[in-house]
HTML snippet that shows the backbone in 3Dmol.js (N, CA, C, O; Angstrom):
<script src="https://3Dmol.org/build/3Dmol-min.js"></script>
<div id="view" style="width:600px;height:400px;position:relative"></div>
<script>
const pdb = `
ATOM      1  N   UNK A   1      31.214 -26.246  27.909  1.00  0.00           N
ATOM      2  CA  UNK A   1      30.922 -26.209  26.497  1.00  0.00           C
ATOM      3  C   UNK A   1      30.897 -24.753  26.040  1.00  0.00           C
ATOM      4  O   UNK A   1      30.239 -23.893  26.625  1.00  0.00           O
ATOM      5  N   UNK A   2      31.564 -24.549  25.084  1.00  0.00           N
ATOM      6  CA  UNK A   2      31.223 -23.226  24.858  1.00  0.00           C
ATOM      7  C   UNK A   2      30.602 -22.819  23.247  1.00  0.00           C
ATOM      8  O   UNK A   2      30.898 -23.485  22.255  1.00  0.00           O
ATOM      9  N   UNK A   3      29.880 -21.851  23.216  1.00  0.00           N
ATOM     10  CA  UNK A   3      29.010 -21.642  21.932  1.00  0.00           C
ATOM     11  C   UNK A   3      30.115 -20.777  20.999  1.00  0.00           C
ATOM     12  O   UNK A   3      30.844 -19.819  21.258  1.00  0.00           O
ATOM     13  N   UNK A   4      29.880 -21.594  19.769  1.00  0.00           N
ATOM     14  CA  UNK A   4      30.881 -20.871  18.798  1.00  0.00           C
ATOM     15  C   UNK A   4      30.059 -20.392  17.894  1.00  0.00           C
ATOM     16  O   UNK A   4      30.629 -20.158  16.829  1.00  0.00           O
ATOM     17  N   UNK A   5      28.833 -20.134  17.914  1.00  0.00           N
ATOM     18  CA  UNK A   5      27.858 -19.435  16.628  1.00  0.00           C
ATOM     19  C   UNK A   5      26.571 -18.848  17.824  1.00  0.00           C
ATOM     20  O   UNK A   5      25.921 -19.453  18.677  1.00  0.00           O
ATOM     21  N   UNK A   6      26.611 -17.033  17.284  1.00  0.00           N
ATOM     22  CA  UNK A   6      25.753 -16.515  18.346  1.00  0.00           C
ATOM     23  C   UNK A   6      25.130 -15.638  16.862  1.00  0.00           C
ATOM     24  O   UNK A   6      25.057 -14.429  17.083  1.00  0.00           O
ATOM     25  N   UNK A   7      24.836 -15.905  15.916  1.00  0.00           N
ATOM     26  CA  UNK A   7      24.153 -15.308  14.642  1.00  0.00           C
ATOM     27  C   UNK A   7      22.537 -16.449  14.770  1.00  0.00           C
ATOM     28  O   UNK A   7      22.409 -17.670  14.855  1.00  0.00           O
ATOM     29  N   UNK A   8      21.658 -15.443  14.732  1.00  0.00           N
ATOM     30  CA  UNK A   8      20.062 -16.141  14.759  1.00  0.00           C
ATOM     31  C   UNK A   8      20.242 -15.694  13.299  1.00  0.00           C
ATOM     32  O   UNK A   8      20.864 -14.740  12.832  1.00  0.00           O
ATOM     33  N   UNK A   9      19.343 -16.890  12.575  1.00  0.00           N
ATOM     34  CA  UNK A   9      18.364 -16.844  11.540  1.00  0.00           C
ATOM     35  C   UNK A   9      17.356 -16.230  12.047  1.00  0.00           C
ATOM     36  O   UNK A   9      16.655 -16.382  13.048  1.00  0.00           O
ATOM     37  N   UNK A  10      17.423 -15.187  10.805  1.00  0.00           N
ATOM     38  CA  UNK A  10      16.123 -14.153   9.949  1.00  0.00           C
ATOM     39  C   UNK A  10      15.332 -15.010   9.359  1.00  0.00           C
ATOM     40  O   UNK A  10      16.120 -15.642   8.655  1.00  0.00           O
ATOM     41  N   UNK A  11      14.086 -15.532   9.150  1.00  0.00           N
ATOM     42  CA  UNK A  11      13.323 -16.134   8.097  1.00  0.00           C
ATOM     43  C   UNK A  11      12.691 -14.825   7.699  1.00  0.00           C
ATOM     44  O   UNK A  11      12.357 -13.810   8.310  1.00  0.00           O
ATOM     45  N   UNK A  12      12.646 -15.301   6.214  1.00  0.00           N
ATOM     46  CA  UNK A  12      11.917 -14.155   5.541  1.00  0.00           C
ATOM     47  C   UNK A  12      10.462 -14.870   4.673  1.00  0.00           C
ATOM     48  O   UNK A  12      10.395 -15.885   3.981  1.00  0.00           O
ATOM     49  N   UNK A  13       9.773 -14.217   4.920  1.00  0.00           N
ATOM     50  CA  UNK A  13       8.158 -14.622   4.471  1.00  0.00           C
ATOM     51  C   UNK A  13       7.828 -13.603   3.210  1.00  0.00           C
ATOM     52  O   UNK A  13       8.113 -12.407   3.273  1.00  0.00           O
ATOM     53  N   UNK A  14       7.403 -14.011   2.434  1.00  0.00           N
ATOM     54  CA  UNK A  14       7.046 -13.111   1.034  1.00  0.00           C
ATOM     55  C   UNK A  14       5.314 -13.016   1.278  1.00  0.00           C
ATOM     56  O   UNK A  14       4.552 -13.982   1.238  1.00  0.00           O
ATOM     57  N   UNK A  15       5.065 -12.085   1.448  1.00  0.00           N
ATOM     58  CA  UNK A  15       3.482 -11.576   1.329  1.00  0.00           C
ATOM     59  C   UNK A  15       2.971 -11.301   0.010  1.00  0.00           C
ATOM     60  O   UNK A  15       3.681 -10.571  -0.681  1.00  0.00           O
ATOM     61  N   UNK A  16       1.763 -11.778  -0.555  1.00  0.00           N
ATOM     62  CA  UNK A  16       0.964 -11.592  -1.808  1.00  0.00           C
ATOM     63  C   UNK A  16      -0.122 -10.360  -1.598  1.00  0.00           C
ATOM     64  O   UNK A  16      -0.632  -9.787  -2.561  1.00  0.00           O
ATOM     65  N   UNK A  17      -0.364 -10.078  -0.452  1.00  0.00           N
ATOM     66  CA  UNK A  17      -1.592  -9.207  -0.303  1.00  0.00           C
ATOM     67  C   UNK A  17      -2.621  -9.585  -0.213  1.00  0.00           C
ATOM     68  O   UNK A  17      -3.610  -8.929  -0.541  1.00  0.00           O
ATOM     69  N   UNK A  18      -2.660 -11.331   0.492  1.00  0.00           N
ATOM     70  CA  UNK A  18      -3.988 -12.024   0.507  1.00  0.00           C
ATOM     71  C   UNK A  18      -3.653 -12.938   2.090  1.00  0.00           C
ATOM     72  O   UNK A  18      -4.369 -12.646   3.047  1.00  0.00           O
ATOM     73  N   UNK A  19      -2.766 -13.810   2.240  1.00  0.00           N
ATOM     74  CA  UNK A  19      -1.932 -14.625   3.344  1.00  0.00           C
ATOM     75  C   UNK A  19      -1.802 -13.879   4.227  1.00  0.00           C
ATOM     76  O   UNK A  19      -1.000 -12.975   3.991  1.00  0.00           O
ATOM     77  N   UNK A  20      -2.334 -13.864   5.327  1.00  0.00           N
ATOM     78  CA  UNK A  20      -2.698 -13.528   6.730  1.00  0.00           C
ATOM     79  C   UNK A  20      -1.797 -13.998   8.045  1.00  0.00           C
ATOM     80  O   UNK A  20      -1.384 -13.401   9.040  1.00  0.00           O
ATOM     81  N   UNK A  21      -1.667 -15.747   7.423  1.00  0.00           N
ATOM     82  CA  UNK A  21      -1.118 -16.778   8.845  1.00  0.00           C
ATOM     83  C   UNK A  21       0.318 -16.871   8.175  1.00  0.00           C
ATOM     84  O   UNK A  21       0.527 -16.966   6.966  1.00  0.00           O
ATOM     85  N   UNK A  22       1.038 -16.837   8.940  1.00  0.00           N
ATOM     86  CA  UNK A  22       2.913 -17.081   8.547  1.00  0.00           C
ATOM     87  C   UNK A  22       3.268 -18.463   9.675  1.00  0.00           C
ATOM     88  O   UNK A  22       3.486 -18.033  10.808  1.00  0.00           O
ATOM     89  N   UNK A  23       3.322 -19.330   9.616  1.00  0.00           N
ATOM     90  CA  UNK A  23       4.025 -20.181  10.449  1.00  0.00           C
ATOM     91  C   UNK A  23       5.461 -19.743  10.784  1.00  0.00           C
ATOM     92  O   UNK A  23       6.181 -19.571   9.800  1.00  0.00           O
ATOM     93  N   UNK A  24       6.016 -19.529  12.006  1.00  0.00           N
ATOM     94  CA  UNK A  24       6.942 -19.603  12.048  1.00  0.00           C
ATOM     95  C   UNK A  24       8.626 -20.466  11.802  1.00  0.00           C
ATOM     96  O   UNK A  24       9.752 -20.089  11.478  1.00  0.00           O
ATOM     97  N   UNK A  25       7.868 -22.023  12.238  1.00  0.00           N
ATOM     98  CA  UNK A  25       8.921 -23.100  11.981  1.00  0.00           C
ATOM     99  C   UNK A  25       9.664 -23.171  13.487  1.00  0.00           C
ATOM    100  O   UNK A  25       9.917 -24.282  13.953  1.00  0.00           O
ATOM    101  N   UNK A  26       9.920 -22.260  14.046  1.00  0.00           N
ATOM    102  CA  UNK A  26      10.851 -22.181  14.754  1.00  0.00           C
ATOM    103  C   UNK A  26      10.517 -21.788  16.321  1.00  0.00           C
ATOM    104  O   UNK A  26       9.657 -20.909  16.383  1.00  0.00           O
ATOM    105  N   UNK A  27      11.068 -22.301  17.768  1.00  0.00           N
ATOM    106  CA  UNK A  27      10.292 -21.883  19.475  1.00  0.00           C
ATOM    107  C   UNK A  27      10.808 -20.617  19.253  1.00  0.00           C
ATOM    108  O   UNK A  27      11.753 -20.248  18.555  1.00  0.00           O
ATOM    109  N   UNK A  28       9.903 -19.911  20.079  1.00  0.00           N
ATOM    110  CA  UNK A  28      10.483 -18.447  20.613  1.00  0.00           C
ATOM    111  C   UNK A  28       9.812 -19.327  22.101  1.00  0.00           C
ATOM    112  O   UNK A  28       9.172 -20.361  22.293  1.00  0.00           O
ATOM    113  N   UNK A  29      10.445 -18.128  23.018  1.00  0.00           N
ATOM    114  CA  UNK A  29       9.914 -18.433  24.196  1.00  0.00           C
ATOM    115  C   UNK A  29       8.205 -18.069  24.720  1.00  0.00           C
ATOM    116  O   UNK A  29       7.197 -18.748  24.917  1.00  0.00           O
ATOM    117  N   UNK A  30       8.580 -16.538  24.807  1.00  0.00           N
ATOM    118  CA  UNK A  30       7.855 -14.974  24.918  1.00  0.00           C
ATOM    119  C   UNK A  30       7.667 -14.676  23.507  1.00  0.00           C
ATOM    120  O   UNK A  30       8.473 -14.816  22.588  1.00  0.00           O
ATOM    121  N   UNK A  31       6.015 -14.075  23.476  1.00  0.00           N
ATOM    122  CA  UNK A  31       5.152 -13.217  22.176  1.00  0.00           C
ATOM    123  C   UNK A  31       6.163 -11.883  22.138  1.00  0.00           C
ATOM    124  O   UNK A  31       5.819 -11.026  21.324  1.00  0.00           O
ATOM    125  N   UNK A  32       7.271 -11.625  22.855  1.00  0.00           N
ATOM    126  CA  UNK A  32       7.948  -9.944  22.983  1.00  0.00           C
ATOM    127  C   UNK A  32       9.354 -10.760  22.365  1.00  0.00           C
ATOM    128  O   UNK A  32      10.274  -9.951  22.240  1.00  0.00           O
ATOM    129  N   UNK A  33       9.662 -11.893  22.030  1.00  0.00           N
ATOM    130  CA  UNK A  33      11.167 -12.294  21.553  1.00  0.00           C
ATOM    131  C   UNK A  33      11.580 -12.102  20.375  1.00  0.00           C
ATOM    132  O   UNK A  33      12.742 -11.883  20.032  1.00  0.00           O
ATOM    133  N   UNK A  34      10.165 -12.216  19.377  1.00  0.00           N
ATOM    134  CA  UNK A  34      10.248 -11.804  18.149  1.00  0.00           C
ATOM    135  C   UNK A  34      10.174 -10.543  17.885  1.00  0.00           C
ATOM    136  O   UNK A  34       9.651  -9.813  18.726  1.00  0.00           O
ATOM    137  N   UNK A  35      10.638 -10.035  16.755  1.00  0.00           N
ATOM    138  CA  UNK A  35      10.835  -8.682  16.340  1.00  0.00           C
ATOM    139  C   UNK A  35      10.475  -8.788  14.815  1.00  0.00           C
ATOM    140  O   UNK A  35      11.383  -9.171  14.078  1.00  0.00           O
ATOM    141  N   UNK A  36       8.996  -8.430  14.135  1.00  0.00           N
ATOM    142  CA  UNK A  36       8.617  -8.542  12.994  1.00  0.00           C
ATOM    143  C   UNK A  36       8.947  -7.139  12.113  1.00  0.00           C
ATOM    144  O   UNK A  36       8.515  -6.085  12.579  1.00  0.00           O
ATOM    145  N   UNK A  37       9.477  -7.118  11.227  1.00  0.00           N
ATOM    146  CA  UNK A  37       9.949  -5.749  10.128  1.00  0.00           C
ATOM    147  C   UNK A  37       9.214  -6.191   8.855  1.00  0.00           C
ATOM    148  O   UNK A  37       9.175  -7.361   8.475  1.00  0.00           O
ATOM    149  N   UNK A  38       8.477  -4.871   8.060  1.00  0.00           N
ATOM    150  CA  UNK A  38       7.742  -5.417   7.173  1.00  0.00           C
ATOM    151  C   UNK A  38       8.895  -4.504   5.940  1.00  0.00           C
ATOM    152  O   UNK A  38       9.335  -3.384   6.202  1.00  0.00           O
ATOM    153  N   UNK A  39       9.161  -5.111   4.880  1.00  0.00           N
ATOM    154  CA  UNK A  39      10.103  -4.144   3.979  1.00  0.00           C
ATOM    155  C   UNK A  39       9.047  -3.745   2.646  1.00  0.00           C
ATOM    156  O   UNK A  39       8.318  -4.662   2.270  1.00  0.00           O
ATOM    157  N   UNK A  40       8.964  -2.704   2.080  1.00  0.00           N
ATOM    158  CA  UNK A  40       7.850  -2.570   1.064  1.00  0.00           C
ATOM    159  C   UNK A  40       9.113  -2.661  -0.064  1.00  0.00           C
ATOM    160  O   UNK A  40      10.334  -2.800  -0.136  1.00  0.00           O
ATOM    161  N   UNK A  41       7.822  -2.466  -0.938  1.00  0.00           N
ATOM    162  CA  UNK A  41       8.907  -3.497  -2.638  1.00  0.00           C
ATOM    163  C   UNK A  41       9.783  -2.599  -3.007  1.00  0.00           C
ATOM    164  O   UNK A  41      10.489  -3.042  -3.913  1.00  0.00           O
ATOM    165  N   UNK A  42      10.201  -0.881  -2.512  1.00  0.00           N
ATOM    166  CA  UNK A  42      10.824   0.005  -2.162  1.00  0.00           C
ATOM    167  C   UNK A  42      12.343  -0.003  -1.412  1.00  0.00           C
ATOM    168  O   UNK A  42      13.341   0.669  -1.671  1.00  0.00           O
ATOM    169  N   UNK A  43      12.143  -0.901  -0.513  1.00  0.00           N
ATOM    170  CA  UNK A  43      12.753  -1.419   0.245  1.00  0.00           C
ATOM    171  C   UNK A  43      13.681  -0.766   1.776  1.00  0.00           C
ATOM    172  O   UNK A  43      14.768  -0.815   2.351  1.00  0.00           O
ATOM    173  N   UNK A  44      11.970  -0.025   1.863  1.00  0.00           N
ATOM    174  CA  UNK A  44      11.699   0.594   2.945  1.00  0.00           C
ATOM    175  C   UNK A  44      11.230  -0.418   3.889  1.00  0.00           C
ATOM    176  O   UNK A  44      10.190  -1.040   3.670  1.00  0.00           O
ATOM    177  N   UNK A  45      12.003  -0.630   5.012  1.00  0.00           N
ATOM    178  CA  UNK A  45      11.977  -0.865   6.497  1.00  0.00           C
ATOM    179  C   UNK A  45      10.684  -0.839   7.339  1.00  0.00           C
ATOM    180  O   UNK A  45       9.993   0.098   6.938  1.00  0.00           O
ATOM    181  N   UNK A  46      10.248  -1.326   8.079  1.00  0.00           N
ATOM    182  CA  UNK A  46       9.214  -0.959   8.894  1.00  0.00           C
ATOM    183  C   UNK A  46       9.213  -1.520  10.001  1.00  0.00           C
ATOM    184  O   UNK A  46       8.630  -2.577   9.759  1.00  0.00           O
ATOM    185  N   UNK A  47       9.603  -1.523  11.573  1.00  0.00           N
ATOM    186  CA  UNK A  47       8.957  -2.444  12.503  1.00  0.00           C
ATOM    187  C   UNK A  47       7.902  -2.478  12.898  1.00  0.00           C
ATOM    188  O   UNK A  47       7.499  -1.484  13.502  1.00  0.00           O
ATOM    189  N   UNK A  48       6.950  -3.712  12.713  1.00  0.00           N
ATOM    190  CA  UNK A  48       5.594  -3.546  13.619  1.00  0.00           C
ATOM    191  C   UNK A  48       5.574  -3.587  14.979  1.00  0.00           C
ATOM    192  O   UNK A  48       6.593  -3.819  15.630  1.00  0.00           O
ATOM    193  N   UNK A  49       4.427  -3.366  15.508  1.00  0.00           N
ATOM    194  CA  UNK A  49       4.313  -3.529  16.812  1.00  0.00           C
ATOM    195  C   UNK A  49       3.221  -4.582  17.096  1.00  0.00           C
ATOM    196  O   UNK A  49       2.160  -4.298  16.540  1.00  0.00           O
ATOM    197  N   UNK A  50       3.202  -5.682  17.791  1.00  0.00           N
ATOM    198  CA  UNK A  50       2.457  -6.500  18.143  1.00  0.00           C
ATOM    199  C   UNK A  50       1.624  -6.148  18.965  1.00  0.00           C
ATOM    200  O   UNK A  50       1.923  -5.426  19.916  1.00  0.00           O
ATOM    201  N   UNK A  51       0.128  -6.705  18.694  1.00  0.00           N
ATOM    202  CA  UNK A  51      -1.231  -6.379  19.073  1.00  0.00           C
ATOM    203  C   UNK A  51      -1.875  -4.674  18.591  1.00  0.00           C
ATOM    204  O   UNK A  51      -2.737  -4.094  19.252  1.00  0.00           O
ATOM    205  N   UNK A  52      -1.240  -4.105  17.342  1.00  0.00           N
ATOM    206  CA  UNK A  52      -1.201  -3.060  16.831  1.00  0.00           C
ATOM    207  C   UNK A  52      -1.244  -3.535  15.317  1.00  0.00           C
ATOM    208  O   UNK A  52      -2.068  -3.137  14.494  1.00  0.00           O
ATOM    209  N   UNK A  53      -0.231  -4.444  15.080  1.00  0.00           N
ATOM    210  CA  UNK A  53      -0.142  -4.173  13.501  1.00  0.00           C
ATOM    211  C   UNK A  53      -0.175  -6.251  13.223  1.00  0.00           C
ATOM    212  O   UNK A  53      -0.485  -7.021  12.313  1.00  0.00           O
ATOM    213  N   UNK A  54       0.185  -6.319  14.189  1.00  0.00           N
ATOM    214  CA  UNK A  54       0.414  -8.722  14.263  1.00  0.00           C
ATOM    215  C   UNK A  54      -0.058  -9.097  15.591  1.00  0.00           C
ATOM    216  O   UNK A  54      -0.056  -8.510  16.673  1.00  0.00           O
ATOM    217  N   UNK A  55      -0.549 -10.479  15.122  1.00  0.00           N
ATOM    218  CA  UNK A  55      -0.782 -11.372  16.640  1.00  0.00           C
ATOM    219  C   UNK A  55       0.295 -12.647  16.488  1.00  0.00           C
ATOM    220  O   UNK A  55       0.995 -12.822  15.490  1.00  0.00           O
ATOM    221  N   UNK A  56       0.288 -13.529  17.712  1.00  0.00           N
ATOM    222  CA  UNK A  56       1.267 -13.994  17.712  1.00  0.00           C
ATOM    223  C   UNK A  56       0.580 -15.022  18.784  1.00  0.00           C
ATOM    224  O   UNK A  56       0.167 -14.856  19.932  1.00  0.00           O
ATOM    225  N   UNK A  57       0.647 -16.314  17.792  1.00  0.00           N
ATOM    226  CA  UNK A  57       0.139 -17.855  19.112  1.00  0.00           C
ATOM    227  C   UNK A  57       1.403 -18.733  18.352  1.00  0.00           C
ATOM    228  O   UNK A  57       1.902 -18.716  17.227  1.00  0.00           O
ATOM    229  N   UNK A  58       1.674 -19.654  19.844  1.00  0.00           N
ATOM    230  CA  UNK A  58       2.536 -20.566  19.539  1.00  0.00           C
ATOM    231  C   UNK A  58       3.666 -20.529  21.193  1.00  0.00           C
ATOM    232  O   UNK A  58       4.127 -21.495  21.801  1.00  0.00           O
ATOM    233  N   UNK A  59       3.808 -19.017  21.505  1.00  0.00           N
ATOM    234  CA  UNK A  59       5.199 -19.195  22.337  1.00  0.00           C
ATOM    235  C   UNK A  59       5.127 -20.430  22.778  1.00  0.00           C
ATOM    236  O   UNK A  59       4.096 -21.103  22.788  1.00  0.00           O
ATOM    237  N   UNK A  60       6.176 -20.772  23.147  1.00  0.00           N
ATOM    238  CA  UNK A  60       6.495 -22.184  23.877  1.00  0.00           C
ATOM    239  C   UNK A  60       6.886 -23.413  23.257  1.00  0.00           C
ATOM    240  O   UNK A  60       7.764 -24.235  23.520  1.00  0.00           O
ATOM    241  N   UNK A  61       5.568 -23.288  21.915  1.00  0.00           N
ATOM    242  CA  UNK A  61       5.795 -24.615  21.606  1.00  0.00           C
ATOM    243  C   UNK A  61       7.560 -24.960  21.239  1.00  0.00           C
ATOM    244  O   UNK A  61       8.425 -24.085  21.199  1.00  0.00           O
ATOM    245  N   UNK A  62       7.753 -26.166  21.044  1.00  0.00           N
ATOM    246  CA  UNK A  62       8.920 -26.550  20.429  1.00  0.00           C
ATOM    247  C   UNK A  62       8.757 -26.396  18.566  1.00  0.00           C
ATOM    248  O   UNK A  62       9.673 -26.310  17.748  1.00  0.00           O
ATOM    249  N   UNK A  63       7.457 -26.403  18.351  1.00  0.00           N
ATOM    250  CA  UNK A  63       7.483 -26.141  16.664  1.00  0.00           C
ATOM    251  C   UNK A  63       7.122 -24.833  16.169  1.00  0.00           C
ATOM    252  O   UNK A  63       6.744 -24.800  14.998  1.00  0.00           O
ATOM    253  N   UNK A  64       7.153 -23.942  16.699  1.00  0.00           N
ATOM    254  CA  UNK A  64       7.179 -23.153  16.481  1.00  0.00           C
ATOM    255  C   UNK A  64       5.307 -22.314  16.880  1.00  0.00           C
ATOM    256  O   UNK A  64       4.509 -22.684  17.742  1.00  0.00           O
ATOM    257  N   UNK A  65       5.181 -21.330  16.024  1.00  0.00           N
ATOM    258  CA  UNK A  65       3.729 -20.733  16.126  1.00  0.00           C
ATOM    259  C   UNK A  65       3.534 -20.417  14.749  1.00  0.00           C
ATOM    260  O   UNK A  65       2.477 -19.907  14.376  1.00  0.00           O
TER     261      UNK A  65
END
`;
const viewer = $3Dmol.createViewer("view");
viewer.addModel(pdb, "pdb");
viewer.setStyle({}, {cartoon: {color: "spectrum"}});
viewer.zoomTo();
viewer.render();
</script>
């Protein structure tokens, strides 16, 4: 079988300055698979670093975290 689509979906989450919890929707395996970027209304870039700037429960599941 071979894979003809190797492009992951980005979900993008809109922050108010109050919403804390983001569901993901989606398995990751590993808390290190994701890669969170925060963009300010500027639309300046940022990567966080997990257990620094986000936490992260869920790996594994099939529904996401």
């Amino acid at each position: 079988m071979a894979i003809t689509n190797t492009t992951l979906a980005s979900p993008t989450y809109n922050g108010n300055g109050a919403t804390t919890a983001f569901a993901t929707g989606f398995q990751f395996i590993n808390n290190s698979d994701l890669l969170v970027i925060v963009t300010s209304s500027t639309g300046v870039e940022t990567v966080q670093t997990i257990t620094t700037h986000y936490t992260v429960t869920g790996a594994g599941l099939s529904g996401g975290g």
